[in-house]
C-alpha positions as CSV (number, residue, x, y, z in Angstrom):
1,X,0.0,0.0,0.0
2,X,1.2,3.4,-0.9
3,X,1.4,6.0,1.5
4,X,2.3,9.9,2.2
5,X,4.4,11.4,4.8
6,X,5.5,14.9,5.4
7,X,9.2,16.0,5.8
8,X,10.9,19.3,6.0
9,X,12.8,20.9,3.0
10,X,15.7,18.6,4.0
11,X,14.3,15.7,4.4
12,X,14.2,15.0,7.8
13,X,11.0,14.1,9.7
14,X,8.5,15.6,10.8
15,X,7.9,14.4,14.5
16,X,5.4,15.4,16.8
17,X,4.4,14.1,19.9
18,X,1.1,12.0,20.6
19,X,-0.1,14.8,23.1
20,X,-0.4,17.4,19.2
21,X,-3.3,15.0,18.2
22,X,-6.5,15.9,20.1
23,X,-8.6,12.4,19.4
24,X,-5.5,10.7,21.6
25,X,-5.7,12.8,24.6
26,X,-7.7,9.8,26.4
27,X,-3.8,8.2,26.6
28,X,-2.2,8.1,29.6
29,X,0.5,11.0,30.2
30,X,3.3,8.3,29.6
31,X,1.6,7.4,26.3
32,X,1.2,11.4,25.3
33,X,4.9,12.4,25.4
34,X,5.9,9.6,22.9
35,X,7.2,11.0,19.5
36,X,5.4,10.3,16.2
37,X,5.2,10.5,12.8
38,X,2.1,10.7,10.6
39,X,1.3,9.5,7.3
40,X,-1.6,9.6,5.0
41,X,-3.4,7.5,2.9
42,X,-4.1,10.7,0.2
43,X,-1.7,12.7,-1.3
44,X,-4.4,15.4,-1.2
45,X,-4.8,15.1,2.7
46,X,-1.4,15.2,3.0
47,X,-0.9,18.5,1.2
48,X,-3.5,19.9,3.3
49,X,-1.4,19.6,6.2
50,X,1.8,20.6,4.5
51,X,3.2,24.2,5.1
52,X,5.3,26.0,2.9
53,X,9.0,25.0,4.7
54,X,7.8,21.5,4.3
55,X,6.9,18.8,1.2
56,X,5.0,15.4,1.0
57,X,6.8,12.4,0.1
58,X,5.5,9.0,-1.3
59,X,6.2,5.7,0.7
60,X,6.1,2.9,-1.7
61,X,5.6,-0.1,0.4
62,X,5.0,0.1,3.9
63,X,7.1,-2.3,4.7
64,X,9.7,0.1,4.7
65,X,8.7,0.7,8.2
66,X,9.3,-2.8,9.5
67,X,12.8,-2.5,8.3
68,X,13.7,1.4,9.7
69,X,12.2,0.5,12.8
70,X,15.3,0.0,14.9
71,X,16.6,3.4,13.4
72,X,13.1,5.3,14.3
73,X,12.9,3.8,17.7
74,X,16.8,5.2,18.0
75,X,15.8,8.5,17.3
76,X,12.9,8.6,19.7
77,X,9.9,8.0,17.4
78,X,7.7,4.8,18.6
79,X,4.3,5.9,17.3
80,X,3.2,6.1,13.9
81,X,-0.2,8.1,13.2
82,X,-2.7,7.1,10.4
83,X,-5.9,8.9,10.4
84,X,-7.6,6.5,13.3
85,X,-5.1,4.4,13.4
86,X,-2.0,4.4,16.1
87,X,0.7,1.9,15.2
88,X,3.6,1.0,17.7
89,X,6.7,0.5,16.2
């Protein structure tokens, strides 16, 4: 399945943590300060999001995830956001 994430003008990504997404907020406190990344099903929802200092990138195959895992979980990012969907990595 193809999906959309958001990253800056370098290429890096766009984290935020759990406690930015409002439908979450029934999470415990632990659960809220975990980093994230989001990514969309639609290019167009994507683009909505996107600001001007940042651009949307397609993802393929999702399994790419499974295999950068160890790298995201290095980095601080153990959450993945997708529309109602909250996937631990």
């Amino acid at each position: 399945k193809t999906v959309y994430m958001i990253v800056d003008k370098k290429i890096e990504l766009e984290t935020k943590y759990l406690k930015e997404y409002p439908e979450w907020q029934f999470l415990s406190e632990k659960e809220l300060n975990r980093k994230t990344i989001e990514i969309f099903d639609d290019i167009k929802m994507a683009k909505s999001f996107c600001n001007k200092d940042q651009k949307v990138i397609k993802v393929p195959n999702t399994n790419l995830f499974k295999l950068v895992a160890p790298i995201l979980l290095e980095k601080g990012i153990s959450r993945i956001v997708n529309a109602d969907k909250l996937i631990a990595l």
